[in-house]
C-alpha positions as CSV (number, residue, x, y, z in Angstrom):
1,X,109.0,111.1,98.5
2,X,107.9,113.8,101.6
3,X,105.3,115.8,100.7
4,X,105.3,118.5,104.0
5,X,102.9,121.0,105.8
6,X,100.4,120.8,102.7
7,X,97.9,123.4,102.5
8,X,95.2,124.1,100.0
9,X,92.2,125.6,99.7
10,X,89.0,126.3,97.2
11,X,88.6,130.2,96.5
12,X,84.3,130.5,97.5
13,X,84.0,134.4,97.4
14,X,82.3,136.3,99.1
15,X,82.3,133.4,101.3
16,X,85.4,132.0,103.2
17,X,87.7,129.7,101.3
18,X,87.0,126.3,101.9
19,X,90.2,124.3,103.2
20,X,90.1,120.7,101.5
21,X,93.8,119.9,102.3
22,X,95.1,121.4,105.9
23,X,98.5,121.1,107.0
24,X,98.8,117.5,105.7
25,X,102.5,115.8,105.7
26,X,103.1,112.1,104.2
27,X,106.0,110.1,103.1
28,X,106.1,107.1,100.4
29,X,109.1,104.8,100.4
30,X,110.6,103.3,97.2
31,X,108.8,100.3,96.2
32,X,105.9,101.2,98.3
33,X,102.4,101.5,97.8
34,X,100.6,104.0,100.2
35,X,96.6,104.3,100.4
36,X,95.0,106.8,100.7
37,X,91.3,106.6,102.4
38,X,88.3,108.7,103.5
39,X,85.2,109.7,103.0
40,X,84.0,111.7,100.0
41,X,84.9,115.5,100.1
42,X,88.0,114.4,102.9
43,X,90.6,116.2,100.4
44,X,92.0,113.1,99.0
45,X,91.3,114.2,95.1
46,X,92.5,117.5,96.0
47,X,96.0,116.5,97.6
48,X,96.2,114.4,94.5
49,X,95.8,117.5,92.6
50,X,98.5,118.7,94.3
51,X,101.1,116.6,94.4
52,X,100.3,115.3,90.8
53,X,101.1,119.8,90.0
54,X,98.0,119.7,88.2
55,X,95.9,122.1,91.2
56,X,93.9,124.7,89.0
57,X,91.5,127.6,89.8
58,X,89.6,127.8,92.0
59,X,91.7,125.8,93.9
60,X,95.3,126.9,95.1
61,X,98.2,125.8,97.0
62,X,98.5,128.3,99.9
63,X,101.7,126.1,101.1
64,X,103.6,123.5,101.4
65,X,106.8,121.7,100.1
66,X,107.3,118.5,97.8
67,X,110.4,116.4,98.0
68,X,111.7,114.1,95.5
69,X,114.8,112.8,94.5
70,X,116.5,115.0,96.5
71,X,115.0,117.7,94.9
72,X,112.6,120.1,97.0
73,X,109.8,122.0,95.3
74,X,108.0,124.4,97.2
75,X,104.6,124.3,96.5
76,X,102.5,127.5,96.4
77,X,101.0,129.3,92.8
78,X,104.1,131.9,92.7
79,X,106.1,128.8,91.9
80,X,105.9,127.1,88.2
81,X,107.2,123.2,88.5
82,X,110.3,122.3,86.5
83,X,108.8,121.2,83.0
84,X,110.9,117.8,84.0
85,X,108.5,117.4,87.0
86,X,105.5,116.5,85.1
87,X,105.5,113.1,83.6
88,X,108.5,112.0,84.9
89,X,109.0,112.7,88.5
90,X,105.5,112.7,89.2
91,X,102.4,111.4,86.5
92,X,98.6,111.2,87.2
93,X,96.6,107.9,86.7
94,X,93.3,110.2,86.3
95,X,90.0,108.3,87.8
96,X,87.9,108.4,84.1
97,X,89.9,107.2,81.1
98,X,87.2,108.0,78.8
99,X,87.7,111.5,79.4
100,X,91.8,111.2,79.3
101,X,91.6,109.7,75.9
102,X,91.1,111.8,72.9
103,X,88.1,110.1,71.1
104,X,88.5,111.3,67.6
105,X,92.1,110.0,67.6
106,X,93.9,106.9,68.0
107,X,95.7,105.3,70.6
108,X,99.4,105.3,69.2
109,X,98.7,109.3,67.9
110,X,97.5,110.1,71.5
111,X,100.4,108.1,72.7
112,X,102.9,110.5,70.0
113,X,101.1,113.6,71.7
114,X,101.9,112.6,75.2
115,X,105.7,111.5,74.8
116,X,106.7,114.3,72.5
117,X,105.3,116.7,74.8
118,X,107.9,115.8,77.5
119,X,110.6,114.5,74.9
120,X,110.8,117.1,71.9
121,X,113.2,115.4,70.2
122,X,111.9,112.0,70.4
123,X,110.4,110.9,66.5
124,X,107.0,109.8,66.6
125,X,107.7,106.6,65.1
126,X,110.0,105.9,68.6
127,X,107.0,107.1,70.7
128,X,105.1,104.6,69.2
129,X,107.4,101.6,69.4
130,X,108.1,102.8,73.1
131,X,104.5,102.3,73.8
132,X,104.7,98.9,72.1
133,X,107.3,97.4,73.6
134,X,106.2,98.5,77.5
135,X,102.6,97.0,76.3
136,X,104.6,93.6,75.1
137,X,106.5,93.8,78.4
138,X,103.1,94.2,80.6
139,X,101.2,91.6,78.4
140,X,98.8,93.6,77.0
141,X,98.1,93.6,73.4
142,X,100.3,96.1,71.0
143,X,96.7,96.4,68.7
144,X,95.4,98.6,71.3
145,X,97.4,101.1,69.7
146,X,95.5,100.8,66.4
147,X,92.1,101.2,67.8
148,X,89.9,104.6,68.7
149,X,88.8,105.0,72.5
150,X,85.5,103.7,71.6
151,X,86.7,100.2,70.3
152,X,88.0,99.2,73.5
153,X,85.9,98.0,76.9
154,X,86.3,100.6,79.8
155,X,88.6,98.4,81.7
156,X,91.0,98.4,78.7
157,X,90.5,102.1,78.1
158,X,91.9,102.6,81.9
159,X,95.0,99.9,81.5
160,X,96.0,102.0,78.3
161,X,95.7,105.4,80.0
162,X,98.0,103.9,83.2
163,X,100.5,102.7,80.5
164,X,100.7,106.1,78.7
165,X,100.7,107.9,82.2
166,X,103.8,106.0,83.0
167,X,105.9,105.5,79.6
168,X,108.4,108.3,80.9
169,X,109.2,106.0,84.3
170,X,107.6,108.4,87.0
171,X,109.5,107.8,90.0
172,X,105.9,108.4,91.9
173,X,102.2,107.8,90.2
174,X,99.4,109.1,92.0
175,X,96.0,106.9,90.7
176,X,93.0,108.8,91.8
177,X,90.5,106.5,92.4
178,X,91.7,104.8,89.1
179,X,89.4,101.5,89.9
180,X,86.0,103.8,90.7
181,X,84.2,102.9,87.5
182,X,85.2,99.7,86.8
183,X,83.5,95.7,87.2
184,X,84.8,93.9,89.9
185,X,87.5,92.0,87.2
186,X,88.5,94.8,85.6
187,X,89.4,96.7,89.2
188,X,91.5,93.3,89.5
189,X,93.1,93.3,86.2
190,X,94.0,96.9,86.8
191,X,95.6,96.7,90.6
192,X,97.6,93.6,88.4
193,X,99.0,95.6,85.8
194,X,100.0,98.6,88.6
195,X,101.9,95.9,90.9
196,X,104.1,94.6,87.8
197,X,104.6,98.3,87.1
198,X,106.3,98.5,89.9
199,X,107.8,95.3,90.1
200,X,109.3,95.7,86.9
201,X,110.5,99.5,87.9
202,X,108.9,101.4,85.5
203,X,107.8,103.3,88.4
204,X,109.2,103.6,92.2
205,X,106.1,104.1,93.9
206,X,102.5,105.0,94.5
207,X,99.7,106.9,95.6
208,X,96.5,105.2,95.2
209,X,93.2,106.8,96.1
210,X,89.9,105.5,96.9
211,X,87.2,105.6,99.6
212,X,87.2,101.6,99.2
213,X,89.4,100.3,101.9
214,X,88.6,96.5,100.8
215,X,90.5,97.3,97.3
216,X,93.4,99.3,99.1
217,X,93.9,96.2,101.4
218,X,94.8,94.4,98.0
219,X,97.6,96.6,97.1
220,X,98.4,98.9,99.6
221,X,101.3,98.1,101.9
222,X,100.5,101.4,104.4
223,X,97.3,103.4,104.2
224,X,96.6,107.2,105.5
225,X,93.3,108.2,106.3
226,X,91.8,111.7,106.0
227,X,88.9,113.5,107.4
228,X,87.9,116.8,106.5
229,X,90.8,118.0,104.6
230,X,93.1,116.3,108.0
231,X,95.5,113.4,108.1
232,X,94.0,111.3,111.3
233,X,95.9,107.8,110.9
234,X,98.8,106.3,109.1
235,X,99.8,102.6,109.5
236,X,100.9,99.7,108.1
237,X,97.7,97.8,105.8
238,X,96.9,94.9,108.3
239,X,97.5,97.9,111.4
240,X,94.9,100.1,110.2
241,X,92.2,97.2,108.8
242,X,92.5,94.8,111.9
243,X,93.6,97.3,115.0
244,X,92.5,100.8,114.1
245,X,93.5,103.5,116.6
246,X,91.8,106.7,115.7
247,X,87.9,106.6,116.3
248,X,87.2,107.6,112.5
249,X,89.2,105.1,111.3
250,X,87.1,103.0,113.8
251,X,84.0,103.9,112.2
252,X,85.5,104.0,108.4
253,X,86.0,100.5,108.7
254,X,83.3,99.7,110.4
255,X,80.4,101.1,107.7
256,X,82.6,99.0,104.9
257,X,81.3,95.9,103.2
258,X,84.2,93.5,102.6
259,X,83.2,89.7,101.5
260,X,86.5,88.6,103.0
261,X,85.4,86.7,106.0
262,X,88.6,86.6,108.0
263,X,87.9,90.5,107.6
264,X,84.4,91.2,108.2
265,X,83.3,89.5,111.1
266,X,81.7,92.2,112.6
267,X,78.1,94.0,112.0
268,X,77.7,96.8,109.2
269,X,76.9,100.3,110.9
270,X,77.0,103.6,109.5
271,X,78.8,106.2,110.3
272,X,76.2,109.0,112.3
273,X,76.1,112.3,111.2
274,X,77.9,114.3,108.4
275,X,81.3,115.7,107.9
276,X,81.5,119.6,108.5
277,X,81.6,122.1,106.6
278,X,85.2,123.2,105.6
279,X,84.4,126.8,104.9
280,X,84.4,126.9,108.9
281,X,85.2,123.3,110.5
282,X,84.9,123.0,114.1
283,X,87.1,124.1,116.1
284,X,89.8,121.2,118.0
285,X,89.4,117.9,116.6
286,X,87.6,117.7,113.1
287,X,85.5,114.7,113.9
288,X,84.2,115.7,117.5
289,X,81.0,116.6,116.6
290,X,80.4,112.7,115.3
291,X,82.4,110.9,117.8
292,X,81.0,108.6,120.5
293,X,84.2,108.9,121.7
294,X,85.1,112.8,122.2
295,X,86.3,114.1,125.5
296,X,85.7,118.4,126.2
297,X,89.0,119.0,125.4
298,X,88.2,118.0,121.7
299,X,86.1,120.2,121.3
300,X,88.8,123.2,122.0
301,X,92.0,121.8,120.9
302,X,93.6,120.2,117.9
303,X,95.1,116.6,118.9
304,X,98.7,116.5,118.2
305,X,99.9,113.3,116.3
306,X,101.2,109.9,118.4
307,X,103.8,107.7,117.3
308,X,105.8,107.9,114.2
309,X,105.4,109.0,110.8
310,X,104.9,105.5,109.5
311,X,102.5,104.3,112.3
312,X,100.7,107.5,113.9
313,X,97.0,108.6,114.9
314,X,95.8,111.9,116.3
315,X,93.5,111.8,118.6
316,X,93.0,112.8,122.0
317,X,91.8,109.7,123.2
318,X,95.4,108.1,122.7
319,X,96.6,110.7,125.2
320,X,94.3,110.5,127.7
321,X,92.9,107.0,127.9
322,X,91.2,107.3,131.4
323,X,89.4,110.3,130.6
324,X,85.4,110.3,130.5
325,X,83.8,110.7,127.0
326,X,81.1,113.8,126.7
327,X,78.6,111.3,125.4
């Protein structure tokens, strides 16, 4: 899966459109589970948006393509996905099942809407025994299907909705910041039941969103960070945790709390100042104005990207190593 020169941006007339994904370009290899890190308001919900096809007004998809399967979609709002796009080529593990559940009906009728939607011709006594047999195969309890939203613990409410978002075998999920809400064992139970999803191959890979870098070095195999709508690192899970390369990446890492202790050896800091605004970001690198690291020629230019698509950062710094920081 290549998404490719992603752009899109939040209409915020008579002010300037704000640009919460800019020129953003990942990959995601079968099997594969890539991360997908920042801070809040770095564009991560709204690439998800995206790339699930679910981007709605005020935002828009100025450009950009999406590859799958062979298949190329460009991505902009004079082009309407194939219906086969949604649910099967690409589903959305949304971050509040409460919300993604209709309350007033039961699991297995919610489960009939969702199927039928993207199978006319599929009964709804088939939908139902689908949904039973993948809840057998993930060793989860058919009942579930019997009870109202309210019957089950939040937890359960979000390993039902990741079932029913995958029943038609997406060949990528995007789970946006599925584990936000949730106890520390029922983030566990959930990360579980997405790695024997794609064991199993009910699914070929995923996106999984969150600002918490200790979950994503659970499950993720590579992780991407963004910063203010940019992509600023991709790298392999141990890469970006133990050796980071770009200074925000530096910093991310450094202002989280992980209780693993062959991980956090280090003392907590923050990360000084605040990200910009993205009606009118700075101008070169994004992160210059909170770098301890920036050299004047951040200030004026955007840093290309070094190394490959799988292991890259952009950053000055990398470039020129010898160079004098402005602070």
């Amino acid at each position: 899966m290549r998404i490719k020169n992603v752009r899109a941006y939040y209409a915020a007339a008579p002010d300037p459109d704000v640009k919460a994904v800019d020129d953003v370009s990942l990959e995601i290899h079968e099997g594969e589970v890539l991360g997908i890190a920042g801070e809040s308001g770095c564009g991560k919900s709204t690439l998800a948006a995206v790339i699930s096809l679910t981007a709605a007004p005020p935002l828009y998809v100025k450009g950009g393509e999406l590859a799958l399967d062979g298949e190329v979609l460009p991505l902009s709002g004079q082009v309407r996905p194939p219906a086969h796009w949604h649910g099967k080529k690409v589903a959305l593990l949304p971050q509040r099942a409460l919300n993604s559940l209709n309350p007033t009906a039961r699991v297995r009728d919610f489960v009939v809407d969702v199927v039928r939607a993207h199978e006319p011709a599929m009964s709804p006594r088939e939908a139902r025994e689908r949904a039973r047999h993948r809840l057998e195969q993930l060793s989860l309890p058919p009942r579930v299907l019997d009870s109202y939203p309210h019957q089950l613990s939040g937890g359960m409410r979000q390993r039902v909705v990741a079932v029913v978002s995958t029943l038609l075998d997406p060949n990528l999920l995007i789970a946006d910041e599925p584990t936000s809400a949730l106890d520390v064992s029922s983030q566990k139970q959930l990360v579980l039941l997405l790695k024997l999803l794609l064991e199993r191959g009910f699914i070929k890979r995923i996106a999984f969103i969150t600002h918490d870098l200790p979950m994503l070095s659970n499950i993720a195999d590579r992780i991407a960070v963004m910063y203010a709508g940019k992509l600023v690192e991709v790298g392999s899970t141990s890469q970006i945790v133990g050796s980071p390369r770009h200074p925000y990446t530096q910093a991310l890492i450094s202002s989280t709390l992980d209780p693993d202790p062959r991980v956090r050896r280090c003392r907590l800091e923050g990360i000084q100042g605040a990200p910009p605004d993205l009606r009118c970001p700075p101008n070169g690198c994004r992160f210059h104005p909170r770098c301890p690291s920036a050299l004047p020629i951040c200030t004026e230019q955007e840093p290309p990207s070094v190394g490959t698509g799988d292991c890259s950062a952009a950053c000055w710094c990398l470039q020129e190593p010898n160079r004098e920081a402005i602070r």
